[in-house]
C-alpha positions as CSV (number, residue, x, y, z in Angstrom):
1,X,-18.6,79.6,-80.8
2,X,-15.9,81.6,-82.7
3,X,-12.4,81.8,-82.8
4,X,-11.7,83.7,-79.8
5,X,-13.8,82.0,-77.4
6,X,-12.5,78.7,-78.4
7,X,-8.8,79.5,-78.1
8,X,-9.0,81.0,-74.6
9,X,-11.8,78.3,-73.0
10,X,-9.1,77.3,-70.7
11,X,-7.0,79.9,-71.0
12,X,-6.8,83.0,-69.0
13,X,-8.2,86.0,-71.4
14,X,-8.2,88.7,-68.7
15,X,-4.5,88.6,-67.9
16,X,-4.0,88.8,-71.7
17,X,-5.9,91.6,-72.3
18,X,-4.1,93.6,-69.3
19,X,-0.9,92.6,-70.5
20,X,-2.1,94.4,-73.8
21,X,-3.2,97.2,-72.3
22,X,-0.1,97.5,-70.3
23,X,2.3,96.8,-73.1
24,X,0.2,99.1,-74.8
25,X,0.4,102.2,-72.3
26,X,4.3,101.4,-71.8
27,X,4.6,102.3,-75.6
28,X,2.7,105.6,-75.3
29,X,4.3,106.7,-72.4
30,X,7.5,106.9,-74.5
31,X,5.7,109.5,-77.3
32,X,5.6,113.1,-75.3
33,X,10.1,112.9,-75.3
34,X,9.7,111.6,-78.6
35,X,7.2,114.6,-79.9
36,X,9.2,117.0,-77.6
37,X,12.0,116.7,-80.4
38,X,10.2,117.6,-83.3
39,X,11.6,121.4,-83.1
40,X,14.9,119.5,-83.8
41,X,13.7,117.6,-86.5
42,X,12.5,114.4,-84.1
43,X,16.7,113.9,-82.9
44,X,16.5,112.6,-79.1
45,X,20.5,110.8,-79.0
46,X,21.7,112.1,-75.7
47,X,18.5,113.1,-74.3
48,X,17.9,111.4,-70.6
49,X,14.6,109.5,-70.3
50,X,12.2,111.1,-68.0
51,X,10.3,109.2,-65.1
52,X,7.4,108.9,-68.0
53,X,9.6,106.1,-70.2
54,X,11.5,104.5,-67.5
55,X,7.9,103.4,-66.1
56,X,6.7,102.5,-69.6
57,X,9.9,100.0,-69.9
58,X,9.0,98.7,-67.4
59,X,5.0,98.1,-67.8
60,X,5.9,96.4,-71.6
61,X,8.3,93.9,-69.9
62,X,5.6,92.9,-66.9
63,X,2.7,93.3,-69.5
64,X,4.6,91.0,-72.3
65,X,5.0,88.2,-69.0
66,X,1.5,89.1,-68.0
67,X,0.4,88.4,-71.5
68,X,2.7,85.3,-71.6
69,X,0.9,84.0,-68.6
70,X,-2.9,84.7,-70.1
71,X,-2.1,82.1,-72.9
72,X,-0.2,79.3,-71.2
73,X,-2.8,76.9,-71.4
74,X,-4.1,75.2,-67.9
75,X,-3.0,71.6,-66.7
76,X,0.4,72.2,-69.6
77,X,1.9,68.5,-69.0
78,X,-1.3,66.7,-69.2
79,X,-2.1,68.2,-72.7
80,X,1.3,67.7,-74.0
81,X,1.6,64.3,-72.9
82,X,-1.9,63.9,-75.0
83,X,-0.9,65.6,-77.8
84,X,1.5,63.4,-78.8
85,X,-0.8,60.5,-79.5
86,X,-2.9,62.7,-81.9
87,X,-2.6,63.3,-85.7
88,X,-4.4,65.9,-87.6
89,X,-4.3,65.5,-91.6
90,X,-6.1,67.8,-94.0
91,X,-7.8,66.0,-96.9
92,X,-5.9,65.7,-99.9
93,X,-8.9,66.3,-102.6
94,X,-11.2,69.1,-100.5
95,X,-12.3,71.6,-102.3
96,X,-11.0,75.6,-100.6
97,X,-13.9,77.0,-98.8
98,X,-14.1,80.7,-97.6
99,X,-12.6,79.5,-94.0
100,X,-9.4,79.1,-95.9
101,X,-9.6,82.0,-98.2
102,X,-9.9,84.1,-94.4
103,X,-6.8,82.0,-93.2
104,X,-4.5,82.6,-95.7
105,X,-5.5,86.3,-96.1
106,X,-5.1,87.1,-92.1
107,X,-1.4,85.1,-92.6
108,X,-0.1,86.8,-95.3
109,X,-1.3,90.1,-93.4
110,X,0.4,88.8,-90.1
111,X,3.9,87.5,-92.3
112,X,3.7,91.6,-94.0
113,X,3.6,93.2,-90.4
114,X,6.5,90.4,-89.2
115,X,8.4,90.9,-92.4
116,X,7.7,94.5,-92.4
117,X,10.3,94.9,-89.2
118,X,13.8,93.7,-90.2
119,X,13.1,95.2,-94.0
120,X,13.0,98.6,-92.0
121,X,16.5,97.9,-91.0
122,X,18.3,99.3,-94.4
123,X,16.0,102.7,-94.4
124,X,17.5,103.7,-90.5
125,X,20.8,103.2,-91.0
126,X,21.3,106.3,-93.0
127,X,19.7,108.2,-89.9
128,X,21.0,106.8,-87.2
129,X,24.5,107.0,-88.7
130,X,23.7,110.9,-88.6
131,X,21.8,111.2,-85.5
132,X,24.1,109.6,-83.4
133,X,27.3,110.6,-84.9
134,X,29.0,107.1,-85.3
135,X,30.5,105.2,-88.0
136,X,27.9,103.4,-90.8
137,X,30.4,100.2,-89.0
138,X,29.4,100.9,-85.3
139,X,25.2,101.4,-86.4
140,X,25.7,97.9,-88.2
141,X,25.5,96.3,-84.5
142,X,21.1,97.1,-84.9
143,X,21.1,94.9,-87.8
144,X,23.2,92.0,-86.7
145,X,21.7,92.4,-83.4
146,X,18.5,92.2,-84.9
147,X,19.5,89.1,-87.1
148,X,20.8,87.2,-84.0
149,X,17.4,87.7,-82.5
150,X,15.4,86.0,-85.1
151,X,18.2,83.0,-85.5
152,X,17.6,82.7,-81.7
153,X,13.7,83.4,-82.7
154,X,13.8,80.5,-84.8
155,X,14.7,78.5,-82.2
156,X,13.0,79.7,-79.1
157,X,9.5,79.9,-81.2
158,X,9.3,76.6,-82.1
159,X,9.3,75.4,-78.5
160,X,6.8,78.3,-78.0
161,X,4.0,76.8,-80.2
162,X,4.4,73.3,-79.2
163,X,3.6,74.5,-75.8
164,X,1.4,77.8,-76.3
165,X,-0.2,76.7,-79.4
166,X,0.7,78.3,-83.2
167,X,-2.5,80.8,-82.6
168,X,-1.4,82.1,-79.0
169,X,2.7,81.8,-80.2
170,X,1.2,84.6,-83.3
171,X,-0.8,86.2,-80.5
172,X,2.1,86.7,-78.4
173,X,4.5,87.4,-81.0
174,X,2.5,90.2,-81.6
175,X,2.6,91.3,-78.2
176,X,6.1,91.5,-78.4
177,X,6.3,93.4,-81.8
178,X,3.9,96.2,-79.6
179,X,6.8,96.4,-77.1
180,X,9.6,96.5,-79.4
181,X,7.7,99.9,-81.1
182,X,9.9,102.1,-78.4
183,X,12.7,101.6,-80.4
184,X,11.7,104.8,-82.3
185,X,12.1,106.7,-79.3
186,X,15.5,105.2,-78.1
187,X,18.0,108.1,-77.2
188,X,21.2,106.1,-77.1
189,X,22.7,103.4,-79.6
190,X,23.1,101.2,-77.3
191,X,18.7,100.5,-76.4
192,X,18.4,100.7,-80.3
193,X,20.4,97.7,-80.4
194,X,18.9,95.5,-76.9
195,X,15.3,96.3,-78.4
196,X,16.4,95.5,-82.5
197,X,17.6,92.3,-81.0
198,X,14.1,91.6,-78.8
199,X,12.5,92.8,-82.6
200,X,14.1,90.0,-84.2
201,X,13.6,87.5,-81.3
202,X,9.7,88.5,-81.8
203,X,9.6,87.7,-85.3
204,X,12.4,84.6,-86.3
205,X,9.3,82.3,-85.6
206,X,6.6,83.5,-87.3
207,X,7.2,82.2,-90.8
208,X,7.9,78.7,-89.4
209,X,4.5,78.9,-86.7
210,X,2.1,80.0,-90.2
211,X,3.7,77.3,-92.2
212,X,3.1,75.0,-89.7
213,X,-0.4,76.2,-89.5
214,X,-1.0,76.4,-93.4
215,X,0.2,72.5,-94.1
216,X,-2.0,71.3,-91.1
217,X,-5.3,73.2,-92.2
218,X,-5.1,73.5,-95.9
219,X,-6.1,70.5,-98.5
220,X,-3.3,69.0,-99.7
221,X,-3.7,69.7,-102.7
222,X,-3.9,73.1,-102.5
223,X,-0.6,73.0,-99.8
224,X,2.6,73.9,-102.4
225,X,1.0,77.0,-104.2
226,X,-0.7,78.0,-100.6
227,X,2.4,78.3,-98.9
228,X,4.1,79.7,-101.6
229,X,1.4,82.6,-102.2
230,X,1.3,83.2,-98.6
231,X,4.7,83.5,-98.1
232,X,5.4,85.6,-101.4
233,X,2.8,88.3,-100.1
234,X,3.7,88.3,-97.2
235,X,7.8,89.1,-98.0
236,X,6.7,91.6,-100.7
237,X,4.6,93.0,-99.0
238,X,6.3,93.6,-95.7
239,X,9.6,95.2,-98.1
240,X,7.0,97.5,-99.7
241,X,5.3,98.4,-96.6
242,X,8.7,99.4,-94.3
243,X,10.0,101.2,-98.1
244,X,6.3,103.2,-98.0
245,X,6.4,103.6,-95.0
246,X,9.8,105.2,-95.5
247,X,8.9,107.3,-98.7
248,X,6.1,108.8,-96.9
249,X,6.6,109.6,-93.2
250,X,10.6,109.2,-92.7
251,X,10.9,112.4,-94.7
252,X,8.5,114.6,-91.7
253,X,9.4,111.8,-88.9
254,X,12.7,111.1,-89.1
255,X,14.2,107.5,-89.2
256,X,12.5,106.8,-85.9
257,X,8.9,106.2,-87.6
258,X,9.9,102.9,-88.8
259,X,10.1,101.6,-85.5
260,X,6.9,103.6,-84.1
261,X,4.8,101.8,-86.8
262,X,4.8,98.6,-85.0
263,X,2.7,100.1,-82.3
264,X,-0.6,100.2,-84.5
265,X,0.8,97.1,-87.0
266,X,1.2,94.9,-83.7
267,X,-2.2,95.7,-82.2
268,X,-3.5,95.1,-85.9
269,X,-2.0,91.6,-85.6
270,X,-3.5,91.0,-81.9
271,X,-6.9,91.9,-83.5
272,X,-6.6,90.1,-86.8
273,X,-5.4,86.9,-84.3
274,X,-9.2,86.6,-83.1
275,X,-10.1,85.4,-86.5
276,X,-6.8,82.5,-86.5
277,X,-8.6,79.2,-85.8
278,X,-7.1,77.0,-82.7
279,X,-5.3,74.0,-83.6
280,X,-7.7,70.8,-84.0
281,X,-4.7,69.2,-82.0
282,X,-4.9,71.1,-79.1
283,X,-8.4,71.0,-79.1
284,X,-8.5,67.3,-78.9
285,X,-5.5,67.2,-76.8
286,X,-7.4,68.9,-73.7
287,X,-10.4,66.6,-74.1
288,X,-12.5,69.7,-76.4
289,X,-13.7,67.3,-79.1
290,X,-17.2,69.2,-79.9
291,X,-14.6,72.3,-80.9
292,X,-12.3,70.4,-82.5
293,X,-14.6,68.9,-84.8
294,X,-16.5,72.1,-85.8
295,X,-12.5,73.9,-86.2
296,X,-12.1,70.3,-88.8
297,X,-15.5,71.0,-89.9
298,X,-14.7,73.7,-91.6
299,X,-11.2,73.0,-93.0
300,X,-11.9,69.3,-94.0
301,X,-9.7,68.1,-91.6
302,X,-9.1,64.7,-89.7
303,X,-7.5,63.3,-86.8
304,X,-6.8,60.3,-85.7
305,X,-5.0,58.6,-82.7
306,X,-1.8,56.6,-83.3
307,X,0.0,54.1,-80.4
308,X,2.3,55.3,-78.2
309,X,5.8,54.1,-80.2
310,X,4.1,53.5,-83.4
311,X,6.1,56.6,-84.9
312,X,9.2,55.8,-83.3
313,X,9.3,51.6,-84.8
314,X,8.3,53.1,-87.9
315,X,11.1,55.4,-88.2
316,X,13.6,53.1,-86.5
317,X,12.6,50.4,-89.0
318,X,12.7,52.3,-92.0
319,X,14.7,55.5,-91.7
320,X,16.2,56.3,-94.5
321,X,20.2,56.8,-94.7
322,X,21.2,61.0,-93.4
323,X,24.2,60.8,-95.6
324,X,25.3,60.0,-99.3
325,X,26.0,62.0,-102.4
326,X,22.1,63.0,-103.3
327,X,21.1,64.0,-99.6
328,X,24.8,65.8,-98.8
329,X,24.0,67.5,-102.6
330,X,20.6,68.4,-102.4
331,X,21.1,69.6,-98.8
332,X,23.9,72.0,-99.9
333,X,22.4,73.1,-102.6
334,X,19.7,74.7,-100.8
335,X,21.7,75.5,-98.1
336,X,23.8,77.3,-100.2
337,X,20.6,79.0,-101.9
338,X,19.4,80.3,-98.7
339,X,22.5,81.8,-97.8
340,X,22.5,83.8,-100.9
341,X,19.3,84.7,-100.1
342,X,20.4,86.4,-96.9
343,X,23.0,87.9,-98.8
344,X,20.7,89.5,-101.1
345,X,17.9,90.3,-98.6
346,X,20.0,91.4,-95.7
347,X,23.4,92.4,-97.3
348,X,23.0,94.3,-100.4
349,X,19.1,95.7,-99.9
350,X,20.3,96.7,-96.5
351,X,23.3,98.5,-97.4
352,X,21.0,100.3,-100.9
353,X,19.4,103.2,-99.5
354,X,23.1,104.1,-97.7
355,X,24.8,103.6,-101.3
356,X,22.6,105.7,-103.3
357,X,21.9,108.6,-100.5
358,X,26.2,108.3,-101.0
359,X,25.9,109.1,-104.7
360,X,23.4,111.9,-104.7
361,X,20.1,110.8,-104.0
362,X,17.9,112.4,-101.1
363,X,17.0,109.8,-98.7
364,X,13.1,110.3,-100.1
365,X,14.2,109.9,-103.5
366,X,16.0,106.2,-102.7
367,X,13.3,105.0,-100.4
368,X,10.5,106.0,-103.0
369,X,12.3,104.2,-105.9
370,X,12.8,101.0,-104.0
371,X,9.3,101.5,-102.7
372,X,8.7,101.7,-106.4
373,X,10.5,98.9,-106.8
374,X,8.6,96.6,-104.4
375,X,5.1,98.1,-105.9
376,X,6.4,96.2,-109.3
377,X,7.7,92.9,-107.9
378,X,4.0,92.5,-106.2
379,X,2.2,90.7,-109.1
380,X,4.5,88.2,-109.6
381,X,4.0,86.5,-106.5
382,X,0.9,85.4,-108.0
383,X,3.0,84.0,-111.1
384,X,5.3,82.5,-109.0
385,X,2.5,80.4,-107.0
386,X,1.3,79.5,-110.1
387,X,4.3,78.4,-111.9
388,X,4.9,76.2,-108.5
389,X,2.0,74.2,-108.5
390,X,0.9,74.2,-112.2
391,X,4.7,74.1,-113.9
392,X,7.3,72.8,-111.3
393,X,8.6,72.9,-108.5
394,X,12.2,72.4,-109.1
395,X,12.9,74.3,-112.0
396,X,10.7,77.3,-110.4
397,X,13.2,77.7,-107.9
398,X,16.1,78.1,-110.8
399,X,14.0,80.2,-112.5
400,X,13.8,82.8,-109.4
401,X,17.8,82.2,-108.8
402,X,18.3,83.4,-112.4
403,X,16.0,85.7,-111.8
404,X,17.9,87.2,-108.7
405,X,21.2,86.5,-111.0
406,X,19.8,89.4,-113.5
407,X,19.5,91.9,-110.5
408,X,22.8,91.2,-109.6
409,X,24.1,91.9,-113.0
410,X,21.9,95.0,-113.0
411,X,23.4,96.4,-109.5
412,X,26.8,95.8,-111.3
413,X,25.4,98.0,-114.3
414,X,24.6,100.7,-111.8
415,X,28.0,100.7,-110.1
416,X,29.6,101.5,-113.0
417,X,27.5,104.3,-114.2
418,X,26.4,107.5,-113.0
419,X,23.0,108.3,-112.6
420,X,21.3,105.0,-113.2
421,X,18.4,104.6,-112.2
422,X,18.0,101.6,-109.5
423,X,14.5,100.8,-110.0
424,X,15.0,97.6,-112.6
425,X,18.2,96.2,-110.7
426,X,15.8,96.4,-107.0
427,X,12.8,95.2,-108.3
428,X,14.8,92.3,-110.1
429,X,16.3,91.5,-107.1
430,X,13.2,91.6,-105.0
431,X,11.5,89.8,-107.4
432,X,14.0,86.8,-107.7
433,X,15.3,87.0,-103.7
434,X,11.4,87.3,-102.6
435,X,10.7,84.5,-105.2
436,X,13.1,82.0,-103.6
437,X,12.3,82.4,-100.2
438,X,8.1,82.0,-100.8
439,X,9.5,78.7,-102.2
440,X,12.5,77.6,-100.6
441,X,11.0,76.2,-97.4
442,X,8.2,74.3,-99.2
443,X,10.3,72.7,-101.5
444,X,12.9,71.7,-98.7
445,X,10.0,70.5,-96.8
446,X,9.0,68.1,-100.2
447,X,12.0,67.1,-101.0
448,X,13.7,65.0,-97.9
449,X,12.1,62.3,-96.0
450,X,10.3,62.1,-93.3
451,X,12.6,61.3,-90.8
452,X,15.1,64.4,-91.7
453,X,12.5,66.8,-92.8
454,X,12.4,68.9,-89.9
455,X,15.7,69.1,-88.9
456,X,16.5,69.7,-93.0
457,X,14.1,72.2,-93.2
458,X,15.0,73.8,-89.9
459,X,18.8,74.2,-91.0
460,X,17.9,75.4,-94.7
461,X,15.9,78.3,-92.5
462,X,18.6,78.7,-90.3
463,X,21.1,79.3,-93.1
464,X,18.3,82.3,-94.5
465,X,19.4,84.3,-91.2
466,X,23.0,83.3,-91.2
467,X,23.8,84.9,-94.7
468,X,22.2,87.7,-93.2
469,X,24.5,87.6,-90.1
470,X,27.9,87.3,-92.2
471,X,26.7,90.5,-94.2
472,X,25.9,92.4,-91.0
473,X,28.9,91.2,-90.0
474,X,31.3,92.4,-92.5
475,X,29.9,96.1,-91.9
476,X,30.8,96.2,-88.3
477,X,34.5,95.2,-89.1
478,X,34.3,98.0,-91.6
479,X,35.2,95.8,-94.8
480,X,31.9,96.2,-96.6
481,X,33.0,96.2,-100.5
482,X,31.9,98.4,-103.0
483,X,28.5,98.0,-104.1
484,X,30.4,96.2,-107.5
485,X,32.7,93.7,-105.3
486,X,29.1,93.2,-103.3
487,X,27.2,91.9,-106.4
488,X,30.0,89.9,-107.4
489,X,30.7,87.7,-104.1
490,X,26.9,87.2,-104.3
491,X,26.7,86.3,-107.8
492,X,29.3,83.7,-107.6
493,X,27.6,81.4,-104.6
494,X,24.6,82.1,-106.3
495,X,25.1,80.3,-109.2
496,X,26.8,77.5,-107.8
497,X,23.7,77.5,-105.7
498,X,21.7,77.0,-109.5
499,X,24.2,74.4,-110.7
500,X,23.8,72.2,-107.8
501,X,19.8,72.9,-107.6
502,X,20.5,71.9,-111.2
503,X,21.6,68.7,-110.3
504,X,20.9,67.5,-107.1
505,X,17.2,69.0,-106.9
506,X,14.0,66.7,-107.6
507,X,10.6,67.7,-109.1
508,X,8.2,67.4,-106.5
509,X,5.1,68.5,-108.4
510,X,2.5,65.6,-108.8
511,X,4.7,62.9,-106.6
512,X,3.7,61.0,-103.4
513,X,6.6,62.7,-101.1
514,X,6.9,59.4,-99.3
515,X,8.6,58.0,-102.5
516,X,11.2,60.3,-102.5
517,X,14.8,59.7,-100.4
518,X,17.8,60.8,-100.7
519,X,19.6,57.9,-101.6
520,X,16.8,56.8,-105.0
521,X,15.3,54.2,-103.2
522,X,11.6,53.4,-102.8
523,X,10.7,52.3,-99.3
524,X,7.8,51.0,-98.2
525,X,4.6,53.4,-98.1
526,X,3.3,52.1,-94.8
527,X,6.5,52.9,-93.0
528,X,7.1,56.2,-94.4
């Protein structure tokens, strides 16, 4: 039985696959106004929609509920309610088969495509500032839009896969991504913005949903430099695709390619989620157990069924303390880390391609050298999933700070000169900023207890989006600094954010993670 089949037994697969063939159809209803502008250089702002789109808006947003409806799972409450007596754990010694070689490639594919979307942002500002004839402040509103949408994403999709299930939550993120593809034939500002904001919606849960999915499937042995490879591909690879993507077709396109691309990229995803396994949970959960134990089979996994208020007595009897100087340190540290991040990712590499077409560069020239850029930050990821799991885990996180610290100090180099070239600064900084966030989430996730973990983790993530908000931010009230004063408000949190690290962070390389709290103690191991 394979993938597919398992996931929808008791799901509804034909009201899926209409509500991808509708979403689908709703997106290439849109093309003939988009290809009627190509005489004026693909420019549709003021155009009125024809009978042809207004239908096709309105087929994505029934076939995106249709969709929705083909992978609720049947009898909702009764699996729930079972679901929370079940524990799956991957073995901690097993050795990585092919089944997890598959998993982690179709992830880091599906985290490129996801990633791929808000790294597109920075390479259509520069043509929708001249397309619609509105301030670089006023075209800021996509981007922030966008970023609000996956902050609410992060959210909203967590809710989604306990209920849907992480392989239909990817399924029907993907869904979403298909819909979101008329973007690139938007005539007015205004849709740009609703649909950048449904964009980010779409894809603020993925990263969470495949970590979640990694740590429950893959030995756990293998878990730190996993998630770290995964998610380093998956960044770099998503900034070099939207930056190709850029160089290549924006030039004959226009702007409005970037946004067309996640018509084919999304039903790539929707195929690729066939080979996504089900959740051994959920299998169990709804009474499956033949399925669940070939899905465990295959992964080394186990499950086993706990008392109902075993968890909670545990954690009431040996919860560990949510404040005092380590956990309020190490907590802002790392908050402060992913802010810079956000910064970096969704300030400065944003507002690039509009700084250098401002000092002479073609738009193709700027997109290809931080396409170039990207191309040369690629092999490190590998380095950097190896210095995680085989060096350290703390001090690999400074190391990509510094890292981003030296692109910084490049950027600065390049504000004061005149015809720099931007290619060592970028890929400096898309090396370091790409390096922190493949790590920062695993190490958050290793280095508070239990108890806090998830809500820790889940506000380090939260703080990621939020430094990109406050960038975003400053452009729409028009007080973006130079591309100088830029490097230096980010340099200066950012090496706080390497002092604390410094200090407050621990080495979780080697370590039983129950032994580590906030406060130095050493509690129990059975109530941990």
């Amino acid at each position: 039985m394979n993938a597919t089949t398992i996931a929808f037994a008791d799901r509804r697969l034909w009201a899926f696959v209409i509500g991808v063939i509708a979403v689908t159809i709703g997106v290439v209803l849109h093309l003939p106004m988009f290809w009627m502008g190509r005489s004026m250089g693909f420019r549709m702002a003021g155009m009125p929609m024809d009978p042809g789109m207004i239908a096709g808006m309105w087929m994505i947003i029934g076939g995106v509920g249709v969709a929705a409806y083909g992978l609720l799972p049947k009898n909702l409450s009764k699996q729930m309610a079972a679901s929370g007596e079940l524990v799956v754990a991957a073995p901690e010694d097993a050795p990585l088969s092919w089944a997890h070689w598959r998993l982690m490639l179709v992830l880091v594919v599906a985290l490129v495509i996801d990633i791929m979307k808000p790294a597109s942002l920075g390479f259509t500002i520069p043509g929708m500032v001249g397309e619609y004839g509105v301030p670089r402040e006023t075209v800021s509103l996509v981007p922030f839009f966008a970023l609000v949408g996956t902050v609410v994403g992060s959210f909203v999709w967590g809710v989604v896969a306990d209920i849907y299930g992480r392989k239909a939550s990817i399924l029907l993120s993907a869904v979403m991504f298909v819909g979101t593809s008329i973007c690139g034939a938007m005539p007015s500002l205004a849709w740009n913005i609703g649909m950048c904001f449904m964009m980010g919606a779409a894809a603020g849960g993925m990263l969470p949903v495949t970590y979640a999915l990694l740590a429950e499937m893959m030995p756990s042995r293998h878990r730190g430099w996993s998630l770290v490879l995964v998610g380093g591909l998956g960044a770099v690879g998503g900034y070099a695709a939207a930056s190709l993507i850029a160089a290549w077709l924006e030039p004959i396109f226009s702007w409005r390619i970037l946004w067309l691309a996640n018509l084919p990229s999304g039903l790539l995803l929707v195929v690729l989620g066939g080979l996504i396994p089900e959740s051994a949970k959920f299998l169990m959960a709804r009474g499956r157990t033949e399925e669940a134990r070939r899905v465990m089979a295959v992964f080394g996994s186990k499950v086993k069924k706990v008392a109902a208020g075993e968890v909670a007595a545990a954690a009431r009897g040996k919860a560990p303390p949510l404040s005092g100087r380590a956990f309020t340190g190490k907590l802002v540290a790392l908050s402060l880390v992913a802010v810079c991040w956000g910064l970096v990712n969704f300030g400065l590499l944003l507002w690039l391609p509009v700084e250098l077409v401002a000092r002479g560069y073609s738009m193709e020239v700027s997109s290809g050298l931080l396409a170039a850029s990207a191309l040369i930050a690629l092999p490190t990821v590998f380095l950097v999933a190896w210095i995680y799991s085989a060096w350290s885990t703390k001090y690999s996180l400074i190391a990509s700070i510094a890292v981003t610290l030296a692109g910084l100090a490049g950027v600065l180099w390049l504000a004061s000169t005149i015809g720099g070239s931007p290619v060592l600064p970028v890929a400096l900084l898309i090396i370091g900023s790409n390096g922190i966030i493949a790590m920062l989430l695993p190490y958050a996730a290793e280095s508070f207890p239990l108890r806090i973990r998830g809500r820790a983790t889940g506000w380090i993530a939260a703080c990621s989006k939020l430094g990109g908000v406050f960038a975003q931010a400053l452009s729409i009230l028009a007080i973006i600094p130079t591309l100088g004063a830029t490097a230096w408000m980010i340099a200066a949190p950012t090496v706080l954010s390497l002092l604390l690290v410094w200090r407050y962070g621990k080495e979780t390389r080697g370590r039983d993670l129950r032994d580590l709290d906030p406060d130095g103690h050493v509690f129990d191991k059975s109530g941990y």
